[in-house]
Structure formats: structure tokens, C-alpha cells
N, CA, C and O atoms as a DFTB+ gen file, in Angstrom:
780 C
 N C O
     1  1      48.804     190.323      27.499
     2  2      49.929     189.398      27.524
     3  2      51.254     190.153      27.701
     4  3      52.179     189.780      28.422
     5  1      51.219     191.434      26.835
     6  2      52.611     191.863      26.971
     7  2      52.962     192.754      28.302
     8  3      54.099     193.157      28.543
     9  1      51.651     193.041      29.252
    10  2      51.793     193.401      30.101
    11  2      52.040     192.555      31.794
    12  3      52.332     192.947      32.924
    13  1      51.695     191.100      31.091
    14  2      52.108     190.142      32.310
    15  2      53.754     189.937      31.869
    16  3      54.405     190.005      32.912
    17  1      54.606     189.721      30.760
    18  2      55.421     189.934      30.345
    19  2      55.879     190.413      31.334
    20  3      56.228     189.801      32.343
    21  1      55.929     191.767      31.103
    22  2      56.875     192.892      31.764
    23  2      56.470     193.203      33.050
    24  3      56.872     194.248      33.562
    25  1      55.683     192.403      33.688
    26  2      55.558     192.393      34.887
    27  2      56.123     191.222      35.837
    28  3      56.153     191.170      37.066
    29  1      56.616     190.186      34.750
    30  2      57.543     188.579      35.409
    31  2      59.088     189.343      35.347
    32  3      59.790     189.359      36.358
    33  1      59.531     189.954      34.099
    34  2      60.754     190.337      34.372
    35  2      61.066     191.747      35.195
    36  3      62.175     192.176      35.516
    37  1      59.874     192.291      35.424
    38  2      60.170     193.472      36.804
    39  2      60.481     192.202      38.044
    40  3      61.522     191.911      38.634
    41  1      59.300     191.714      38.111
    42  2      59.824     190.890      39.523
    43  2      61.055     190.198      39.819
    44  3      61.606     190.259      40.919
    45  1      61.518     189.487      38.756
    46  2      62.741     188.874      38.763
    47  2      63.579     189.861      38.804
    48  3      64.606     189.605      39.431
    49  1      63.530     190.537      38.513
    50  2      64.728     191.842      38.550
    51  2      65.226     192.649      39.696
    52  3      66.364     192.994      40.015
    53  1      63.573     192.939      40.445
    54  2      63.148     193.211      41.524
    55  2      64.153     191.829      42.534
    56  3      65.096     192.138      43.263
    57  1      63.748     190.597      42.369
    58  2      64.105     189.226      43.407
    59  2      65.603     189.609      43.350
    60  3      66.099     190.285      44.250
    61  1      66.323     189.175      42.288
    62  2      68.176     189.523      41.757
    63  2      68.695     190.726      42.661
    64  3      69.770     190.816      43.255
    65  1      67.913     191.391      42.617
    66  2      68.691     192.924      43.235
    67  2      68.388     192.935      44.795
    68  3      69.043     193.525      45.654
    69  1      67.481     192.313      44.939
    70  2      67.599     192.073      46.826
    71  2      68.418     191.016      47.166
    72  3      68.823     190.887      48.322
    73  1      68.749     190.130      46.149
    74  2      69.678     189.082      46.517
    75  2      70.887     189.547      46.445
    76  3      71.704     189.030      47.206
    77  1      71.439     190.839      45.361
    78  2      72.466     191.104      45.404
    79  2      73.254     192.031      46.690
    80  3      74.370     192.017      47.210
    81  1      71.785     192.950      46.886
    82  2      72.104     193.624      47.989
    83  2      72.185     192.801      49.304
    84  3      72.427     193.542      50.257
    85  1      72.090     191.833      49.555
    86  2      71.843     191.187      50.788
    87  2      73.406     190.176      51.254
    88  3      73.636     189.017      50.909
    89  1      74.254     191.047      52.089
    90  2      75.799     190.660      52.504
    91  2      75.400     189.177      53.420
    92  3      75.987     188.104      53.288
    93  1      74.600     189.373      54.076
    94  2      74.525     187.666      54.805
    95  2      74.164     186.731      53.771
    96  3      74.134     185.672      54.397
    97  1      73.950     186.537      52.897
    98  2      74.070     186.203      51.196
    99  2      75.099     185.265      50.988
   100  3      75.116     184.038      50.894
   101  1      76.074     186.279      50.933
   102  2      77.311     186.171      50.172
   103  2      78.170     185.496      51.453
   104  3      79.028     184.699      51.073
   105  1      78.077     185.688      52.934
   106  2      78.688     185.175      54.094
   107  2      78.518     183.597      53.685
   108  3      79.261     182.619      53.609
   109  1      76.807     183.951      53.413
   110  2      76.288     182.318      53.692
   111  2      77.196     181.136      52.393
   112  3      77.694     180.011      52.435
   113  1      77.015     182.148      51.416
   114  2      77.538     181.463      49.981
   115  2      78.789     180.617      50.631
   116  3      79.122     179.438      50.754
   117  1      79.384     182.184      51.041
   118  2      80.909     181.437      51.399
   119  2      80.927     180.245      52.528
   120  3      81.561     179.206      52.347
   121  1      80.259     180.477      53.564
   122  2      80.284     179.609      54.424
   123  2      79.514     177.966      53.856
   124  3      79.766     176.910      54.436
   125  1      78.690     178.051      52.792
   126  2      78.331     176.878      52.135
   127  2      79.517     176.117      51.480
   128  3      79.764     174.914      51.554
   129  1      80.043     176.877      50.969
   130  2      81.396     176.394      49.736
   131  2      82.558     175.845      50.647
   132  3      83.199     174.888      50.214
   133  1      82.915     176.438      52.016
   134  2      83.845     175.806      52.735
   135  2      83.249     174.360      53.161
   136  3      83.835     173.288      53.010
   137  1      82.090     174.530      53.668
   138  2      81.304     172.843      54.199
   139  2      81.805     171.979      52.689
   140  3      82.859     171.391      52.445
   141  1      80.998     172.116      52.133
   142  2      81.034     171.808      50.481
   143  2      82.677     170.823      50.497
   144  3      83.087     169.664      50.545
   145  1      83.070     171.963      50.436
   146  2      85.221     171.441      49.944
   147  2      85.552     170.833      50.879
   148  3      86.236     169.870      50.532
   149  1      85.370     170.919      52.274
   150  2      85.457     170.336      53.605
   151  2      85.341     168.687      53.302
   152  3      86.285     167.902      53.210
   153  1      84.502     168.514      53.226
   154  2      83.938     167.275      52.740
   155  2      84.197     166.357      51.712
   156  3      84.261     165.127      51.718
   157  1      84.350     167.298      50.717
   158  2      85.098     166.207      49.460
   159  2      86.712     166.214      50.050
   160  3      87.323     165.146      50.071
   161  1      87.355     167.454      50.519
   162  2      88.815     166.928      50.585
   163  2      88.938     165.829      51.719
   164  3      89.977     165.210      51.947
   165  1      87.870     165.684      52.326
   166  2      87.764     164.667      53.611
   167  2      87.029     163.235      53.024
   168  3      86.462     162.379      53.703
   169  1      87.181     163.251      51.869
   170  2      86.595     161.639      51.592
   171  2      85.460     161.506      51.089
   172  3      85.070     160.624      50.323
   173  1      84.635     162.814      51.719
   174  2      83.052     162.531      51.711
   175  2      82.717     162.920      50.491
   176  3      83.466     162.911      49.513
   177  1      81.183     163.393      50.533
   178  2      80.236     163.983      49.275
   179  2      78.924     165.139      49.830
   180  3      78.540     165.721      50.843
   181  1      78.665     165.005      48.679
   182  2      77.701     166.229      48.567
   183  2      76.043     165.332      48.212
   184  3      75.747     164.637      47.239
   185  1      75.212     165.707      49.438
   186  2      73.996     165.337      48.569
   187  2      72.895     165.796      48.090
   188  3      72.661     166.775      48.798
   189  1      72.053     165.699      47.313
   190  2      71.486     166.910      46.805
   191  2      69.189     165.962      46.991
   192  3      68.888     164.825      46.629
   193  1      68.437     166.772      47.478
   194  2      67.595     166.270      47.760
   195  2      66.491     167.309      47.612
   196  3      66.497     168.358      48.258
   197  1      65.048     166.807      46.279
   198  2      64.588     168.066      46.774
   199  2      63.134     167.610      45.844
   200  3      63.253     166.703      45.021
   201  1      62.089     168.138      45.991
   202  2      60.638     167.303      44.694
   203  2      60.522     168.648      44.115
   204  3      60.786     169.812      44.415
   205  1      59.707     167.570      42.583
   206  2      59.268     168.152      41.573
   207  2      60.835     169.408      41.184
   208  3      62.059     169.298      41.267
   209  1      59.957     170.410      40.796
   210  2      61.397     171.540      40.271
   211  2      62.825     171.595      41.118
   212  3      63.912     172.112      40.862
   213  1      62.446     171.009      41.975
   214  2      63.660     171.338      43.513
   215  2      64.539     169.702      42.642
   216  3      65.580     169.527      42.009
   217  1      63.500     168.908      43.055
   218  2      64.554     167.397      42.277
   219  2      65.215     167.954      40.799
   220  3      66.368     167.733      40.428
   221  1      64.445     168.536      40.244
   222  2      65.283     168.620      39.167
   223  2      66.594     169.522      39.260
   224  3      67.569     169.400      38.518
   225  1      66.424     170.694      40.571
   226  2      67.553     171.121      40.411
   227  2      68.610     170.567      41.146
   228  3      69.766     170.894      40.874
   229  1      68.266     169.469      42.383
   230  2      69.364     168.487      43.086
   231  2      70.040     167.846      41.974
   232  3      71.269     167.876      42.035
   233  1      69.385     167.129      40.718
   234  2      69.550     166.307      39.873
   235  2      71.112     167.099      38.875
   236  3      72.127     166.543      38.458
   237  1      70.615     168.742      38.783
   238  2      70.807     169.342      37.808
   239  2      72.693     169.718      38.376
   240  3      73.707     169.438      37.737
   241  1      72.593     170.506      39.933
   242  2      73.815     170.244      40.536
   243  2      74.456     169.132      40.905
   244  3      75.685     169.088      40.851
   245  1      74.010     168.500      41.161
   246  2      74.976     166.949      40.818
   247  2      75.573     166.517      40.099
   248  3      76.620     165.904      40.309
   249  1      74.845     166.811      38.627
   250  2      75.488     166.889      37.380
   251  2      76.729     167.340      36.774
   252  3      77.542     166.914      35.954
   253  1      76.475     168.845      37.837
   254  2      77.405     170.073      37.043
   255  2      78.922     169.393      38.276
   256  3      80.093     169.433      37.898
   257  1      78.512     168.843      39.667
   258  2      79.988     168.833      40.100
   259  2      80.394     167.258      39.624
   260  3      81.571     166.947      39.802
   261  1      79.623     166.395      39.115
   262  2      80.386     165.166      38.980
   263  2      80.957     165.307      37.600
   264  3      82.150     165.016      37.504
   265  1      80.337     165.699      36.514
   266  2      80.981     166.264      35.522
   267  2      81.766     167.092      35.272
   268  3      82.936     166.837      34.984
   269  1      81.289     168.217      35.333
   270  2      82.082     169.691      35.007
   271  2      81.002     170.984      34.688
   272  3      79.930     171.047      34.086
   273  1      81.681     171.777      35.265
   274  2      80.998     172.947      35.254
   275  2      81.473     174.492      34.092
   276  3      80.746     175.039      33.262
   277  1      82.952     174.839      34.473
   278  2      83.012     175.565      33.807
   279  2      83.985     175.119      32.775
   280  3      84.109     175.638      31.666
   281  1      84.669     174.106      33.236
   282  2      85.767     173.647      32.675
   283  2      86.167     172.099      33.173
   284  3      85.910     171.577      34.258
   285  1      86.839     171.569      32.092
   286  2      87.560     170.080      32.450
   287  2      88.312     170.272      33.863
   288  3      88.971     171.251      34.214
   289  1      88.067     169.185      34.526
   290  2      88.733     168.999      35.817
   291  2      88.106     167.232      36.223
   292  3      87.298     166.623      35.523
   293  1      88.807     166.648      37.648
   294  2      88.235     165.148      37.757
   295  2      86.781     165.787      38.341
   296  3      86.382     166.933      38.544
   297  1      86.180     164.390      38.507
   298  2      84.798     164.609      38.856
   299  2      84.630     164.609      40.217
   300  3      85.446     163.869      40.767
   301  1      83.666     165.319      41.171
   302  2      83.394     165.896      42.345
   303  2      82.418     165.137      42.928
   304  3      81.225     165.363      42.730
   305  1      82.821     164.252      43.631
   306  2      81.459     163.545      44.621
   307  2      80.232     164.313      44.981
   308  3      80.300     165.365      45.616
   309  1      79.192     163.825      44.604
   310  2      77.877     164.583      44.620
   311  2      76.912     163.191      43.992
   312  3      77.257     162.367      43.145
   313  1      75.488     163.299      44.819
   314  2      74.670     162.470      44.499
   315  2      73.398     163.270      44.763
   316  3      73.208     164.123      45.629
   317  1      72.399     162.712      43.633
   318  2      70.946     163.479      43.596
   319  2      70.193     161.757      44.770
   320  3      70.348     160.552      44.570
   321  1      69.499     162.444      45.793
   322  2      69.165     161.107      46.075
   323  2      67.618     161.418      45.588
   324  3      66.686     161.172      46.354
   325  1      67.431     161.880      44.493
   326  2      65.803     161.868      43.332
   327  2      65.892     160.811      42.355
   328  3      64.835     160.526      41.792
   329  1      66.666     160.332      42.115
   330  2      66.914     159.611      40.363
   331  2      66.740     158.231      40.337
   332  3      66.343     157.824      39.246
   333  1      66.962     157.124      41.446
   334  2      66.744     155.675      41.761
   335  2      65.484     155.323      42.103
   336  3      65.124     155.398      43.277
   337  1      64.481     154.804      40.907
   338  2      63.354     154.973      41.053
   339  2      63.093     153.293      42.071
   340  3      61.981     152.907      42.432
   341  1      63.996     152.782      42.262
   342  2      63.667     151.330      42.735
   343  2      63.864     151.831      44.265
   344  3      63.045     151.582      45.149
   345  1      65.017     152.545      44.454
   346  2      65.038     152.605      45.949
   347  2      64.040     154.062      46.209
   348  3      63.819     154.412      47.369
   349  1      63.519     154.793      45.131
   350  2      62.219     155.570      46.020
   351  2      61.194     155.110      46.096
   352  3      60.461     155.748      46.851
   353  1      60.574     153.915      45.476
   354  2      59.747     152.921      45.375
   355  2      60.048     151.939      46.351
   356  3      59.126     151.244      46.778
   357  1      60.810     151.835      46.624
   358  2      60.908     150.841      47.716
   359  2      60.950     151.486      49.092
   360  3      60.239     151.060      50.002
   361  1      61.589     152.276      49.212
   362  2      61.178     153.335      50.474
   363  2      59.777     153.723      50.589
   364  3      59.190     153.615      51.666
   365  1      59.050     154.295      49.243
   366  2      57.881     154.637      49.398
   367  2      56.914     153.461      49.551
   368  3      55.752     153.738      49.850
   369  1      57.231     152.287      49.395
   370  2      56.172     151.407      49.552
   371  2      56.490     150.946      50.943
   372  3      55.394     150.614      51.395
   373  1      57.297     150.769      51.762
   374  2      57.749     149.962      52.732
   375  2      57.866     151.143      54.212
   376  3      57.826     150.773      55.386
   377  1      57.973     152.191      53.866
   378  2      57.947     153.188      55.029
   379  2      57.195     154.602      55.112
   380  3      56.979     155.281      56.115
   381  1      56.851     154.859      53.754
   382  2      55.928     156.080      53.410
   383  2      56.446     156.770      52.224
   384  3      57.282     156.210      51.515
   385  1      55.920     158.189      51.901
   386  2      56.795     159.127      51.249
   387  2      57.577     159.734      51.703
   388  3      58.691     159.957      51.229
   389  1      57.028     160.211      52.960
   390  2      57.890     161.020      53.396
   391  2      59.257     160.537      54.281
   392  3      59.849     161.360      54.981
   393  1      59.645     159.304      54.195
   394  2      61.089     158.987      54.426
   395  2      61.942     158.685      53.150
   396  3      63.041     158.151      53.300
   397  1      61.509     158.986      51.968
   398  2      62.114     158.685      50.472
   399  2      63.683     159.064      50.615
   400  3      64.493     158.286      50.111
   401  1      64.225     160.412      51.388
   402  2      65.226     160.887      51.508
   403  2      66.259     160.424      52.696
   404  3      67.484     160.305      52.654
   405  1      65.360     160.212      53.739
   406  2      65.743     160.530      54.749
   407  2      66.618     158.937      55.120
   408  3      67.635     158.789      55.797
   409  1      65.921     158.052      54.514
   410  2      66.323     156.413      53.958
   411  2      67.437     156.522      53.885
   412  3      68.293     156.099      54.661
   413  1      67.632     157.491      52.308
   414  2      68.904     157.450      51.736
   415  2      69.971     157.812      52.674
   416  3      70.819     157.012      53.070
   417  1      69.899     159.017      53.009
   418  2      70.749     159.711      54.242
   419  2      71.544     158.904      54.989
   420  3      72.743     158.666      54.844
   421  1      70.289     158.250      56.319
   422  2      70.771     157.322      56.681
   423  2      71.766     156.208      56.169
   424  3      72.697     155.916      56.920
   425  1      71.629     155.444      54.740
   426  2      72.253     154.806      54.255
   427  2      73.352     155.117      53.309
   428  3      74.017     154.154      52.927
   429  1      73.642     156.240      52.888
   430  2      74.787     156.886      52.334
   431  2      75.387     157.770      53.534
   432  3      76.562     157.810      53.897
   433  1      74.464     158.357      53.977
   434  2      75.606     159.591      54.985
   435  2      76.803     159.561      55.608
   436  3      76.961     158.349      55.757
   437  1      77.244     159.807      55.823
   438  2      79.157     159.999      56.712
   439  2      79.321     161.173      57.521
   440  3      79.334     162.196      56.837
   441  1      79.476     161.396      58.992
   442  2      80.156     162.433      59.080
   443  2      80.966     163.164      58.531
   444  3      82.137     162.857      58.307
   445  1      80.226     164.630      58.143
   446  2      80.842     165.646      57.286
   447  2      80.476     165.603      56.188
   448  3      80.904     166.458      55.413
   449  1      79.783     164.848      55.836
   450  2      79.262     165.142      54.731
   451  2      78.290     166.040      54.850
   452  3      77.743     166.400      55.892
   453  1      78.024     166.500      53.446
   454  2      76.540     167.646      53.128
   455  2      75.566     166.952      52.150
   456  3      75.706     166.248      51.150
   457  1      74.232     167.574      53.044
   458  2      73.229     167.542      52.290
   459  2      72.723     168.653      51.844
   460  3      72.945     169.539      52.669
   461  1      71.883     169.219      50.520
   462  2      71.602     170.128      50.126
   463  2      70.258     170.028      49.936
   464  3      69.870     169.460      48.915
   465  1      69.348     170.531      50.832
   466  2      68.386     170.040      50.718
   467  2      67.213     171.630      50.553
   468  3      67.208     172.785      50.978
   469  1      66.261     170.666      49.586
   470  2      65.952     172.152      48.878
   471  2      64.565     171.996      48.893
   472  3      64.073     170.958      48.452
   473  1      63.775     173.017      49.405
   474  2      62.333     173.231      49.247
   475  2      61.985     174.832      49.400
   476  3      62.341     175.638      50.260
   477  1      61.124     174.987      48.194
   478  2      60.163     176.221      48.122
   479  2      59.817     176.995      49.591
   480  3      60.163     178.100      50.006
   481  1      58.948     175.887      50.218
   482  2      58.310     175.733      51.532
   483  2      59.059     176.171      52.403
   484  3      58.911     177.272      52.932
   485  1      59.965     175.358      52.663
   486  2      60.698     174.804      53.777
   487  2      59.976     173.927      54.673
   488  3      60.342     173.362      55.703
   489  1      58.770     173.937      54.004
   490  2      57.851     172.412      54.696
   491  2      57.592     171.223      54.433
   492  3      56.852     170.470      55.066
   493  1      58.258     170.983      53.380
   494  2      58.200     169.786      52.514
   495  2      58.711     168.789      53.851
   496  3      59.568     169.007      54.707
   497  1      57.774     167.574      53.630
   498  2      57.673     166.559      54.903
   499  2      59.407     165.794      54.439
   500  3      60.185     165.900      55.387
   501  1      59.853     165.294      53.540
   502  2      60.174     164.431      52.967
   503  2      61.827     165.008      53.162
   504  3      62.782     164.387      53.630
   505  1      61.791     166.138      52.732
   506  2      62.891     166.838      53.178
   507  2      63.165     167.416      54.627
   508  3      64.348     167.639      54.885
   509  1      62.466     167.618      55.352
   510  2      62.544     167.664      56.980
   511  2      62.763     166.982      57.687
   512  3      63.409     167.271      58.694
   513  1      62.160     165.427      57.347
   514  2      62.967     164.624      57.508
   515  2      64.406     163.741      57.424
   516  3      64.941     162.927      58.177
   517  1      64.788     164.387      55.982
   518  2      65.956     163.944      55.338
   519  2      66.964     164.957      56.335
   520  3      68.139     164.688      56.586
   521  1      66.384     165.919      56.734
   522  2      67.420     167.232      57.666
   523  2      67.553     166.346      59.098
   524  3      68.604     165.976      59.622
   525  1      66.734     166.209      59.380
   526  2      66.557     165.689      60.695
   527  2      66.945     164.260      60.456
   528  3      67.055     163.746      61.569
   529  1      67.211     163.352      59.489
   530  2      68.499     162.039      59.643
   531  2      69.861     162.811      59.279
   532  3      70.861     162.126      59.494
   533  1      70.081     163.983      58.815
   534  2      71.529     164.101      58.380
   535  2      72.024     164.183      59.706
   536  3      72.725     163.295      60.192
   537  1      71.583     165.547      60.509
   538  2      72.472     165.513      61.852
   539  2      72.189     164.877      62.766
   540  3      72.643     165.127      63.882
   541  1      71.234     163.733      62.488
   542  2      71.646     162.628      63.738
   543  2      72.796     161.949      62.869
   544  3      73.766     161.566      63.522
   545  1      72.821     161.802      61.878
   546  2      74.430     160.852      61.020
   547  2      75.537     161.924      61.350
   548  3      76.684     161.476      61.359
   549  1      75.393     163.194      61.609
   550  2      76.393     164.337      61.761
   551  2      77.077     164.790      60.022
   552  3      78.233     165.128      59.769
   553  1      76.031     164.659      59.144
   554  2      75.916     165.317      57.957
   555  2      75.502     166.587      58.144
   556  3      74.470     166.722      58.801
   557  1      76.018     167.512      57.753
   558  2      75.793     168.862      57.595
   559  2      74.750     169.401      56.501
   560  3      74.828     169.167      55.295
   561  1      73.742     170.178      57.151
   562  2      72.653     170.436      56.416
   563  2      73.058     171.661      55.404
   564  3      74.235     171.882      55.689
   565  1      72.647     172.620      54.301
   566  2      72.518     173.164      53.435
   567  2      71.262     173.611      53.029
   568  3      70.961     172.886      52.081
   569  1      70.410     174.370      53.220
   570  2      68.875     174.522      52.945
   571  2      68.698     175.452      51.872
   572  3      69.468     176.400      52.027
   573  1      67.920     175.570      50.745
   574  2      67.254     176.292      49.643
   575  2      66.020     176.394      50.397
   576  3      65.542     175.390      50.924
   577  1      65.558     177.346      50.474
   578  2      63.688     177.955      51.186
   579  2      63.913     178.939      50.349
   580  3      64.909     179.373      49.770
   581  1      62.246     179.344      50.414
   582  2      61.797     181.003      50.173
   583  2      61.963     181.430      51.429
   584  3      62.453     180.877      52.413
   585  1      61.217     183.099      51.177
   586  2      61.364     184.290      52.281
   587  2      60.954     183.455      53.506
   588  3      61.868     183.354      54.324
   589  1      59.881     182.870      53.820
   590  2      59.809     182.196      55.468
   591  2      60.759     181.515      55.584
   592  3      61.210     181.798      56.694
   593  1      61.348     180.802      55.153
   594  2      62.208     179.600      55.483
   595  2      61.523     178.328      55.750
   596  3      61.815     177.234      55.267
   597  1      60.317     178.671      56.802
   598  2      59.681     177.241      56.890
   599  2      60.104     176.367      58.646
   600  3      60.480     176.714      59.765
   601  1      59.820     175.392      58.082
   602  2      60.619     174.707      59.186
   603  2      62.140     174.102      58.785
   604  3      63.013     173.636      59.518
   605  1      62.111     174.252      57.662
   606  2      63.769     173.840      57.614
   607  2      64.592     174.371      57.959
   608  3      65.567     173.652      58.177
   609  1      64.782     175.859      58.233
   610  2      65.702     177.072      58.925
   611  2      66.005     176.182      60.036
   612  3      67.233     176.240      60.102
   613  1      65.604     175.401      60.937
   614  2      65.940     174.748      62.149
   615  2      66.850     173.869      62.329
   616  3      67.504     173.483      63.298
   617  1      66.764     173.500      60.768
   618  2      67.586     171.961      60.919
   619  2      68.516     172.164      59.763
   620  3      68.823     171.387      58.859
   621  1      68.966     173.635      60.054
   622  2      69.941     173.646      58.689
   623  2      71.329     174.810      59.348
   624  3      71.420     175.505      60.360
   625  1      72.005     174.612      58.472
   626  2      73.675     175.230      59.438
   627  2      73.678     176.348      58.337
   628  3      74.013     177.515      58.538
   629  1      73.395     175.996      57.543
   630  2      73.252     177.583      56.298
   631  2      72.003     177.538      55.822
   632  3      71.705     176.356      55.656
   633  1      70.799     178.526      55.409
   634  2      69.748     178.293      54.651
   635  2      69.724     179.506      54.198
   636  3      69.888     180.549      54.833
   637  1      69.414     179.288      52.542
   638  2      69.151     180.350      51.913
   639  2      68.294     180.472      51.566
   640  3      67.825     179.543      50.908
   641  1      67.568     181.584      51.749
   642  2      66.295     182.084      51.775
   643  2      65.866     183.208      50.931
   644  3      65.777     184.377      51.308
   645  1      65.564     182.679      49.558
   646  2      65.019     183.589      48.257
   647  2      64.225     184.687      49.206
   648  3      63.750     184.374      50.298
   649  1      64.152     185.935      48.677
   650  2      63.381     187.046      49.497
   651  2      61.922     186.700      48.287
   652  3      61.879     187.365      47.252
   653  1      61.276     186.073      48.453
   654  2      60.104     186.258      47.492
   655  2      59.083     185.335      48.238
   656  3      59.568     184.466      48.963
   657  1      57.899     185.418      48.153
   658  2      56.963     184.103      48.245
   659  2      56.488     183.160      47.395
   660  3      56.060     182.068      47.771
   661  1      56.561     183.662      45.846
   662  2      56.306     182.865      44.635
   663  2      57.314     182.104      44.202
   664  3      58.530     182.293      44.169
   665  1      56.282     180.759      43.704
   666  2      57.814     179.683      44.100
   667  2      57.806     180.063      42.659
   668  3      58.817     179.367      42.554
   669  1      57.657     180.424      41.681
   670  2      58.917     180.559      39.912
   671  2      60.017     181.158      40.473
   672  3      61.045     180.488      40.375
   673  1      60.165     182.750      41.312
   674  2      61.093     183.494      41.747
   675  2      61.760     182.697      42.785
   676  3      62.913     183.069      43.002
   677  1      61.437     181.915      43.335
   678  2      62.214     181.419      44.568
   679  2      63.052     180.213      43.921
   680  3      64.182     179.871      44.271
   681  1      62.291     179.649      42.930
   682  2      62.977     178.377      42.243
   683  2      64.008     179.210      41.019
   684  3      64.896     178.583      40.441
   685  1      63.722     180.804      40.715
   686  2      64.753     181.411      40.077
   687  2      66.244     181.682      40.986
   688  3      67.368     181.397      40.572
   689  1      66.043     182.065      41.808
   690  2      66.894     182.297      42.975
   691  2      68.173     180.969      43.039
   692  3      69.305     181.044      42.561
   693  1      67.614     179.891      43.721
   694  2      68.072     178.583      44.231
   695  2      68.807     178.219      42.571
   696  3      69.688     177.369      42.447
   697  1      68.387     178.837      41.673
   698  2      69.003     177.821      40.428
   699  2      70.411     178.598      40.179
   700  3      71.519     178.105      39.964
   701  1      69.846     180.616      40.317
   702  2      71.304     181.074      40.271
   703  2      72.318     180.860      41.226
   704  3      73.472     180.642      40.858
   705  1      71.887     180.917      42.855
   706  2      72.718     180.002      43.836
   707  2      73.323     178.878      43.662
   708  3      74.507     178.679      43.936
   709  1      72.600     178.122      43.225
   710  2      73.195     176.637      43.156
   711  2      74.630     176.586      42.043
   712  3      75.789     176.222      42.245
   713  1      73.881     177.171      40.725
   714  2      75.289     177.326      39.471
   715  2      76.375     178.039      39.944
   716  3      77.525     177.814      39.566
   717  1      75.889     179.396      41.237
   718  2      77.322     179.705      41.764
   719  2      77.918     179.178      42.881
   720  3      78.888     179.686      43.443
   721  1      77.319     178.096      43.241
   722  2      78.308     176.996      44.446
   723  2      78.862     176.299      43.728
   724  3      80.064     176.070      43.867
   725  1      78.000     175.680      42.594
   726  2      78.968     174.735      42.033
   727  2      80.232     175.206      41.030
   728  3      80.857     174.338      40.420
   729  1      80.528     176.433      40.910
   730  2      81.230     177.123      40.381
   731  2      82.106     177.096      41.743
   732  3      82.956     176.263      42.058
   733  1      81.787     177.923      42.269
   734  2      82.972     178.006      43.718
   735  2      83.759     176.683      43.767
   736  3      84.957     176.493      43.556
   737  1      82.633     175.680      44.152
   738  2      83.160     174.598      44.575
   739  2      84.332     173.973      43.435
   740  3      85.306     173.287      43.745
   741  1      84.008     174.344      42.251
   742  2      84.862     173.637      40.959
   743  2      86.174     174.377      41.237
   744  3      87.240     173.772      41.350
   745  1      86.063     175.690      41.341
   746  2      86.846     176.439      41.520
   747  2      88.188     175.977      42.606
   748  3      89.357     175.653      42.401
   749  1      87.375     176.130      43.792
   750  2      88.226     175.652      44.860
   751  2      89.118     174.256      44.901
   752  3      90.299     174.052      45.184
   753  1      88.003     173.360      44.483
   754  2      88.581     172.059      44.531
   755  2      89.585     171.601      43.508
   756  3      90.289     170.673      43.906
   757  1      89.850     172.075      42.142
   758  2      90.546     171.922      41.267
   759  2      91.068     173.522      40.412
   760  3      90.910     173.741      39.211
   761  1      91.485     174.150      41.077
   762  2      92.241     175.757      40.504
   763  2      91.877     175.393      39.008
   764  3      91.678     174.217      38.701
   765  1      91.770     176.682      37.838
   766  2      91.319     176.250      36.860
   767  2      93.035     176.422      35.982
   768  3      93.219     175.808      34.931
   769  1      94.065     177.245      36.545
   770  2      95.190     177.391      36.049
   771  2      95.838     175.961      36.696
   772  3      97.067     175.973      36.767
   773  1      95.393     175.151      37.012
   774  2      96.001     173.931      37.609
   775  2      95.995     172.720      36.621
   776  3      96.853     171.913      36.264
   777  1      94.670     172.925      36.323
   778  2      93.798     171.704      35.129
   779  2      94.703     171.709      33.948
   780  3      94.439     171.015      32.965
């Protein structure tokens, strides 16, 4: 036991330090956070889309920008489209599973807006689809993948791509990414010497 132990926190340690070393990273970060602010100072929102651990972390950043993250400030347009069990039930009964997202999209989306759409894979049906209604709405994609990317790399304007194949490390990755967009984004959108 104590040797699987210390063999989860080598790897994670191992995942962190290729993420740190990796400058198209930090391009991408930045180039996420401008789409991001783009959008709310333009009216729009942020949407967040993703199953099982991935929903919970769409659910989890949504949270942190409509509320607050590091500090009091107003609240930041952002929607988990995981949490409305009537309209994923009703999508899922009336068109499949795999349009659960892509529904929403269509029916919330706006030019310029973002979607954040997040899978292990990058094959998740449900979310490939949800990519492929954003930029026909001219919503701007955002992708969470592991090391392949998948097929979502295609249909995405930034994708970040955990260097690992195991989804705990890849779903470790996307959670420290995500807490530091929504940090940026808090940042940017409301200065904290402003509040």
C-alpha cells in the first residue's frame, strides 16, 4: 500500500512539472483568459460542459466565477450546462445522449461566447458535438483533453492537453487549470484593489 502511495504522488509530481515546463501552456492559458473576458465584457458568458468527473468540474468552475473565487467581487456569467436534470432528460429522451449539450448550445449560445468543454478522451460523443454546435453559433470553443487530445483538438481554438494518459492525472491537471482561469478571469474582470 505504501508503495502504490508513493508511486500516485511521484506521478502527479512527475504530470505538474511537465505542465510547468511546457510555455505553449501558459500562451494557451493566456490566450483562454482573453476569449474568457472578451465575452463577458461583450454581454456574453462562459459555458462549461463535460460527464461524470469532467461535469463535476464544469459544475465546480461555474461556481467559482458566478460566485467568487478569491475574493468578493459581482458575479461572472458562466453556466454548467450538466445540472438541469429536466432539460437533460428531455434532450436525452427526445434526441439521444449524445446531443444533451449540444441542445443547450444551440439554445443559449451567442456569438462570442465560450464554451469550455472538457473530456479525458477528447472523444466523448456528447461533447463533440456540443463543439461542433458552438462554431456553427460562432461560440468559441475551449477544450480540457489528455495527452492525445482526441478528436476535440479539431473543433477547439485552445485545447489543453494534460501530458498523461491516466484520466486521475489528467482530471488532476484540468482541475489545477481550470482554478487558474478562473482566477485570471476574476482577476481581470474585477481588479482585486478595485473591489
Amino acid at each position: 500500500m505504501k508503495s502504490y502511495i508513493e508511486s500516485e504522488f511521484s506521478k502527479a509530481l512527475a504530470n505538474f512539472q511537465l505542465m510547468a515546463a511546457d510555455a505553449e501552456l501558459a500562451t494557451d492559458l493566456i490566450g483562454a483568459v482573453n476569449l474568457c473576458t472578451a465575452a463577458l465584457r461583450n454581454g456574453g458568458k462562459i459555458m462549461f460542459a463535460g460527464n461524470g468527473g469532467s461535469a463535476a468540474d464544469a459544475q465546480h468552475w461555474a461556481g467559482e466565477l458566478v460566485s467568487r473565487f478569491y475574493y468578493d467581487r459581482p458575479g461572472l456569467a458562466a453556466v454548467a450546462l450538466t445540472t438541469d436534470s429536466s432539460i437533460l432528460t428531455a434532450i436525452g429522451n427526445d434526441y439521444g445522449y449524445d446531443y444533451t449539450f449540444a441542445r443547450q448550445v444551440e439554445a443559449l449560445g451567442r456569438p462570442g461566447d465560450v464554451l469550455v468543454a472538457i473530456s479525458t478522451s477528447g472523444n466523448s460523443p456528447n461533447i463533440l458535438r456540443a463543439a461542433e454546435a458552438a462554431r456553427t453559433t460562432g461560440v468559441h470553443v475551449i477544450g480540457f483533453t489528455g495527452n492525445s487530445g482526441g478528436k476535440l483538438v479539431a473543433d477547439c481554438e485552445i485545447c489543453f492537453r494534460i501530458p498523461s494518459d491516466e484520466t486521475p492525472r489528467i482530471q488532476e491537471g484540468h482541475e489545477f487549470l481550470g482554478h487558474m482561469l478562473c482566477a485570471l478571469i476574476e482577476a481581470e474582470m474585477h481588479p482585486r484593489h478595485a473591489v
